[in-house]
N, C-alpha and C positions, 0 to 999 in steps of 0.2 A: 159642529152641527151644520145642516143643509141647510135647513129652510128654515127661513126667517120664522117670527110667531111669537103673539103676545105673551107672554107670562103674567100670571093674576096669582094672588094669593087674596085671603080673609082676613079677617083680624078683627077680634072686639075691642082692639082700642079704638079712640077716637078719632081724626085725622089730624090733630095736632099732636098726641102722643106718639104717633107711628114715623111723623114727620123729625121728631125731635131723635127718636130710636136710630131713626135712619141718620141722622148727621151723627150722631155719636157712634156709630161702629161704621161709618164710612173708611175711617184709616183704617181700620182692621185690614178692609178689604182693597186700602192702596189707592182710594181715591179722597177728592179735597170734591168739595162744595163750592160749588161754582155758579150757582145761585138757587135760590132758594124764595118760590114766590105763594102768599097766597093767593090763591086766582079770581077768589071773591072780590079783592080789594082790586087786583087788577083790572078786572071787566069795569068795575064802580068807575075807576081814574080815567078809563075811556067812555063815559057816558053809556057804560052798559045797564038795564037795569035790569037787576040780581034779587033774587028773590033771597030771602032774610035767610033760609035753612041751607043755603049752599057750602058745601064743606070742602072745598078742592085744591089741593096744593101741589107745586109742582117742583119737584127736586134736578136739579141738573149737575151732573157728575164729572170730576173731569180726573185724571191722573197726566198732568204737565207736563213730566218731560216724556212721556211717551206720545201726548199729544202733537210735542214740537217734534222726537224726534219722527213721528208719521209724516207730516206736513212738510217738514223739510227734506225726506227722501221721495214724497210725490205731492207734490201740491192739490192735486185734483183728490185726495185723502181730504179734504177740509170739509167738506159737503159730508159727508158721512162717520166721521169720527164724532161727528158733534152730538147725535141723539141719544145722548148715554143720560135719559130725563126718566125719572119716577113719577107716576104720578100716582096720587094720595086722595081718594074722596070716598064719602060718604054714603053708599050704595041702600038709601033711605027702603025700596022692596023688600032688602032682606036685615036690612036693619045691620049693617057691618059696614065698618070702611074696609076697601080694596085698595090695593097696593099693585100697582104693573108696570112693568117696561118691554119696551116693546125691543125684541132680540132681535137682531140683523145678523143674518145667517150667510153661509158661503154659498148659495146658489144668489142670493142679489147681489152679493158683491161679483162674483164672476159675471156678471150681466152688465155692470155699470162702470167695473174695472175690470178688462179682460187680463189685461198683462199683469195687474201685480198679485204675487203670488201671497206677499206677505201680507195684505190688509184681511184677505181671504183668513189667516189664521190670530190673528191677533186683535181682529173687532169681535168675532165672537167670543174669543175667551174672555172679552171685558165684560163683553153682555154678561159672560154664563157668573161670572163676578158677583154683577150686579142680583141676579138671580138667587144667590149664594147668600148674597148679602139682605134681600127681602128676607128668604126661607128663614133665617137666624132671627130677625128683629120679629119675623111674624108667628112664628114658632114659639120664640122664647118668651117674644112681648119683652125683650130688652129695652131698657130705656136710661 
């Protein structure tokens, strides 16, 4: 895929069930959980004040040794392998939580890494992964 571009899905479960769907078919799709935050609780820890209905969670993906073995054939790969982050809230207008991530696509990477050929094709296929792996949980309402 060219160009980068958020991916959104729906979904009538909650944002904890969706959060939960999504750790449990993560290995399906070859990645580990690599953190896992609620962002209510997080704003709160830093003196944020958070209004009582905020529903937002944020999942961050990783599959390790493809992480190491990127970083260790180009080190300037560490900046951009990382945003592999779902994030999970409560889109209160229409009354659904939303699930998205945001896909990095081969025309930013050819802009920010000219020479390497291979991040060009293997950051997007994790995105399109990740992609894969919403449509399943949002779809089926796996959990």
């Amino acid at each position: 895929m060219k160009k980068s571009y958020i991916f959104s899905k729906e979904t009538n479960m909650n944002v904890d069930d969706a959060a939960e769907a999504i750790r449990k078919a993560s290995n399906k799709f070859g990645f580990i959980i690599r953190y896992d935050a609620d962002m209510a609780k997080e704003f709160v820890a830093h003196d944020v004040k958070v209004e009582e209905s905020l529903e937002y969670r944020t999942i961050m993906l990783c599959i390790p040794q493809k992480a190491h073995d990127s970083v260790v054939a180009n080190s300037e790969r560490a900046a951009v392998i990382a945003p592999k982050q779902i994030s999970i809230y409560k889109n209160k207008e229409i009354g659904k939580t939303v699930v998205s991530h945001l896909v990095v696509g081969e025309n930013f990477l050819k802009e920010i890494l000219p020479n390497d050929l291979k991040i060009r094709e293997s950051l997007p296929a994790s995105c399109e992964k990740i992609v894969d792996l919403i449509k399943e949980v949002t779809i089926n309402g796996k959990i």
